[in-house]
C-alpha positions as CSV (number, residue, x, y, z in Angstrom):
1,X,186.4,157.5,191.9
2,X,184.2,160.7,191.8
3,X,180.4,160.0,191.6
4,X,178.5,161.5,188.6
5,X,175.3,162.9,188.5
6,X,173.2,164.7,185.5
7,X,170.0,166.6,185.5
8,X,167.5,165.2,183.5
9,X,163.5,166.1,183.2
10,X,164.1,168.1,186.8
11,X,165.7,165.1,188.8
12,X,169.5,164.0,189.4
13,X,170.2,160.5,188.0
14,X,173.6,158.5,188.6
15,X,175.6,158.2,185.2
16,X,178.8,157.1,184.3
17,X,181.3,159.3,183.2
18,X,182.1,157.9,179.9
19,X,178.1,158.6,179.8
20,X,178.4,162.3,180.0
21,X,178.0,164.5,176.8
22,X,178.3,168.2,175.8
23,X,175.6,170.4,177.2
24,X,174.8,167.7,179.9
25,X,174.4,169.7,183.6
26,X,176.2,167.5,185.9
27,X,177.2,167.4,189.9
28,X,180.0,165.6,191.9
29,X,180.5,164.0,194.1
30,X,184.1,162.9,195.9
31,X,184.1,158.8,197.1
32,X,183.2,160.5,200.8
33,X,179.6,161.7,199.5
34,X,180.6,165.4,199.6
35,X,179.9,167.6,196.3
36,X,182.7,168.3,194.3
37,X,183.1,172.6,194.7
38,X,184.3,174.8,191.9
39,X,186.5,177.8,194.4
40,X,187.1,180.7,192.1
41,X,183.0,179.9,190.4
42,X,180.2,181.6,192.0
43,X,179.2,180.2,195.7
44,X,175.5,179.2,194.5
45,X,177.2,177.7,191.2
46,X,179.9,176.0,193.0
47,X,178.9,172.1,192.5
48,X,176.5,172.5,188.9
49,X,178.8,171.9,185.9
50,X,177.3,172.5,182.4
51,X,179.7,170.7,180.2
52,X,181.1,172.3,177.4
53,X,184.0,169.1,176.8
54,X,184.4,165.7,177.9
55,X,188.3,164.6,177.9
56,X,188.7,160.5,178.1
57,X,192.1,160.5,180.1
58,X,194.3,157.4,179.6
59,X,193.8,155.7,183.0
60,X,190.2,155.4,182.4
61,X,189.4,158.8,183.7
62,X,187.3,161.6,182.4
63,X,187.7,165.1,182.9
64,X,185.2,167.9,182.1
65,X,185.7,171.2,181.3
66,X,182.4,173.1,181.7
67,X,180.8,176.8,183.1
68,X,178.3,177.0,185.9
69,X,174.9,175.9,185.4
């Protein structure tokens, strides 16, 4: 599973996805420790999500739909 991160007062903190809300900034990361990349965003936007929706998927899951931060 992906590993979730979101900006808070200036620093990265590990979260949970289920933790993540709308309006949260988050990063990603795949299981191999490299970020998660957006390829049609902006290159210096490419890994910072700001979340517009959080989708609970039925195998546990989450997906986010977001713009870059």
């Amino acid at each position: 599973m992906r590993k979730v991160q979101r900006l808070e007062s200036a620093s990265w903190v590990d979260v949970e996805p289920y933790q993540v809300k709308p309006g949260d900034v988050i990063r990603l990361f795949e299981p191999d420790g490299r970020p998660v990349r957006i390829p049609d965003w902006p290159k210096a936007g490419q890994s910072v999500l700001k979340v517009n929706d959080v989708m609970p998927l039925e195998n546990g899951h989450v997906r986010f739909t977001g713009e870059p931060a």
